[in-house]
N, C-alpha and C positions, 0 to 999 in steps of 0.2 A: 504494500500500500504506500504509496509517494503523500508526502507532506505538503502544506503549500509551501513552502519554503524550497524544495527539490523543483516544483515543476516551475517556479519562477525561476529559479539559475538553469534550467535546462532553455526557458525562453529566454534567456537573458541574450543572448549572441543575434537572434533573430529579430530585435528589436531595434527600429531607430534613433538617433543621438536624441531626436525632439523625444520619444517616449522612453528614453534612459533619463533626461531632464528630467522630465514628470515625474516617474518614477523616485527618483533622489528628492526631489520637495517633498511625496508624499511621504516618504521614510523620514525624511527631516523631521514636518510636520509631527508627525506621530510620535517619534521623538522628543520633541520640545512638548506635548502635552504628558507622555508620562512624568517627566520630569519637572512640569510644573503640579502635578498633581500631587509628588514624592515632594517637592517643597512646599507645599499647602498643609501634608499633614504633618512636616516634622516642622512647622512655625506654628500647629498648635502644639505642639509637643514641648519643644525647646522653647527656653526662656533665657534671659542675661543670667550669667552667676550659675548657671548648669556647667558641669566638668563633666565634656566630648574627648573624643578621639578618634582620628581618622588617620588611613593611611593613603598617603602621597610621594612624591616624588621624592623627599626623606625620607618616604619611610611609616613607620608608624608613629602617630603625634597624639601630645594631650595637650589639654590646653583650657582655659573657659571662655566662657560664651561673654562677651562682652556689653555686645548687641545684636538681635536679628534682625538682617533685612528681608527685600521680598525674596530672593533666591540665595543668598550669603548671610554668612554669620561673622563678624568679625570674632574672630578666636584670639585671648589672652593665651603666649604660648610660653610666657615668662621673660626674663632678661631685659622687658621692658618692648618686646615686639610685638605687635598684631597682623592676624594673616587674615586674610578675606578667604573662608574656605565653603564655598559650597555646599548647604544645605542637606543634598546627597548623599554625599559621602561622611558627615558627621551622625555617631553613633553615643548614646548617653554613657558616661561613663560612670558606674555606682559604688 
């Protein structure tokens, strides 16, 4: 039994550059709504003064919440720095 995932990359070669475009905004699009709906619920979740943790491009990080915005949280990560980390990727830490 083929997936839709399979019989799309099997069309993928037969389609033109105009409906590869299309294609890519629709994945975009779709995209950008999970991920505002993955910050909707972790801004009710998350508040200032919560201790996250998420891993990035260091690494694994802790850090607190200083402020949320609408898709970022500014994260206190010590030594007197603040990182802008993405909503997503931040996990409560207890």
């Amino acid at each position: 039994m083929s997936t839709p995932l399979s019989r799309i990359s099997i069309q993928l070669p037969t389609l033109t550059e105009t409906q590869l475009r299309t294609l890519n905004r629709l994945v975009i699009d779709q995209l950008k709504s999970i991920r505002d709906i993955e910050a909707a619920e972790k801004r009710r979740v998350l508040r200032a003064g919560d201790r996250v943790s998420w891993s990035g491009r260091n690494g694994y990080t802790e850090g607190t919440i200083v402020r949320v915005k609408r898709k970022k949280a500014i994260v206190d990560i010590g030594l007197g720095r603040n990182w802008d980390v993405p909503l997503s990727m931040l996990t409560s830490v207890r």
